[in-house]
C-alpha positions in Angstrom: -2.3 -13.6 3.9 -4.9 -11.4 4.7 -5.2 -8.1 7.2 -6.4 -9.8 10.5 -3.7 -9.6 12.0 -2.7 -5.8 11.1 -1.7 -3.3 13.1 -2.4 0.6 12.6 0.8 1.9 11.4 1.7 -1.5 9.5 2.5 -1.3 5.8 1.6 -3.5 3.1 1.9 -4.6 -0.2 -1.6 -4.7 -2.1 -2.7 -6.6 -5.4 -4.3 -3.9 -8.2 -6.2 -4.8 -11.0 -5.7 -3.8 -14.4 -8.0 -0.7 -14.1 -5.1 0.3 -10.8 -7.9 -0.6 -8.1 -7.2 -2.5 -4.6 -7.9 -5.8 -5.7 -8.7 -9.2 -3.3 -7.6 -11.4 -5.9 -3.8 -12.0 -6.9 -2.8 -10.1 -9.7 0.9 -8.9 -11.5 0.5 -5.4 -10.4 0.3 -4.2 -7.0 1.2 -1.1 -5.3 2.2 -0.2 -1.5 -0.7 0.9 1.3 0.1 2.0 4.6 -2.6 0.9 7.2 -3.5 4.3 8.7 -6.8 3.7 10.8 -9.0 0.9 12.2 -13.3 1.5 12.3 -14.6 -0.1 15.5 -18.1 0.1 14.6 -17.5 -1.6 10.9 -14.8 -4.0 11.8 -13.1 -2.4 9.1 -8.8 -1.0 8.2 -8.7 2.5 6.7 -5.5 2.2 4.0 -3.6 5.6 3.2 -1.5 6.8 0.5 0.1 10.7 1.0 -0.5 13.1 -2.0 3.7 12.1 -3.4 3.1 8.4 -3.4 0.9 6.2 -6.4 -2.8 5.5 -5.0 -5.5 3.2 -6.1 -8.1 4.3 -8.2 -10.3 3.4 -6.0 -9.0 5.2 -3.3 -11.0 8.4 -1.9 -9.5 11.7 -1.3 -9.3 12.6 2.4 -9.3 16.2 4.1 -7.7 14.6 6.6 -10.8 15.4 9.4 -11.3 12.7 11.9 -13.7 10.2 12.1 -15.1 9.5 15.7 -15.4 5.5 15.4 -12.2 5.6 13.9 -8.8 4.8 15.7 -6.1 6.7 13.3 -2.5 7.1 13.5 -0.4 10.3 15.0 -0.1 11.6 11.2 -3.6 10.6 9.6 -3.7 14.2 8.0 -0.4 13.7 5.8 -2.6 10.9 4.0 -4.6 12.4 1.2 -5.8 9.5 0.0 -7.7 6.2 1.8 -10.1 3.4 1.6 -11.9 1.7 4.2 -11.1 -2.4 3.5 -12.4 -5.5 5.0 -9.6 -7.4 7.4 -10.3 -10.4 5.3 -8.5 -8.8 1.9 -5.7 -10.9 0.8 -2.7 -8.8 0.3 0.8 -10.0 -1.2 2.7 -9.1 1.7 3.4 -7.2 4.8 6.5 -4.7 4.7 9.0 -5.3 8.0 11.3 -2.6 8.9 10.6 -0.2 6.0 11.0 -1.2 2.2 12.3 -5.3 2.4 13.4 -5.2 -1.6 12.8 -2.3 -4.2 10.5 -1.4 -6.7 12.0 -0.7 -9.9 11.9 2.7 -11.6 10.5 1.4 -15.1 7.1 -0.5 -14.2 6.8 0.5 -10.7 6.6 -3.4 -9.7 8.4 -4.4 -6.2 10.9 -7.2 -5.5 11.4 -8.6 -2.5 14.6 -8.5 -1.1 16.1 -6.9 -4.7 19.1 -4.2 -4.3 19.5 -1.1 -6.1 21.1 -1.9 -9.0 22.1 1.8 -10.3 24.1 4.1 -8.6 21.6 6.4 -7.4 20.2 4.5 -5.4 17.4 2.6 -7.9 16.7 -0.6 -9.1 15.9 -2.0 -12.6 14.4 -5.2 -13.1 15.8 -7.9 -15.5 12.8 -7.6 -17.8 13.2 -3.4 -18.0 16.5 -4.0 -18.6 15.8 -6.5 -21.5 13.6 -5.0 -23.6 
């Protein structure tokens, strides 16, 4: 699955490589990227992350300042973070109607379709839990 298809607005789960950077290839570790522009001269997605949420490391900071070849969403500036990305990165998955599963507290890794497992409102994956 790849970003072809993407919408601005659409949300995403991304692969990370062990240094915490947007990876193309699959990895254990990936972390969650809102699609927050699209670049009609470069053919290219602009991801965001806002200033409360875990980036990429190799995510740029933004001063939120628009771009004119750049088609942003209504709340661009609350993204402190981005990085421009080729449609043809493979992400894990896309997010539908919100969060579809939770990421656990511990390791930061996200389950599809999991449930909080703790009574405010968290989750805790079997191998947290076990070791």
């Amino acid at each position: 699955m790849n970003l072809k298809a993407a919408q601005i607005g659409d949300v995403y789960r991304f692969y990370i490589d062990s240094d915490g950077a947007i990876s193309d290839h699959p990895t254990k570790r990936t972390i969650l990227g809102a699609v927050i522009g699209f670049n009609r001269e470069e053919n290219s997605f602009l991801l965001g992350w806002k200033a409360d949420e875990p980036y990429p490391t190799n995510a740029r900071g933004r001063n939120g300042t628009k771009n004119n070849q750049i088609v942003y969403v209504h709340n661009q500036s609350d993204y402190k973070y981005g990085k421009l990305v080729s449609p043809d990165l493979r992400v894990v998955m896309k997010i539908v109607n919100g969060f579809d599963g939770c990421a656990c507290k511990k390791c930061k890794n996200f389950y599809q379709f999991a449930e909080p497992n703790h009574d405010d409102g968290t989750l805790t994956c079997w191998s947290c839990r076990s070791f």
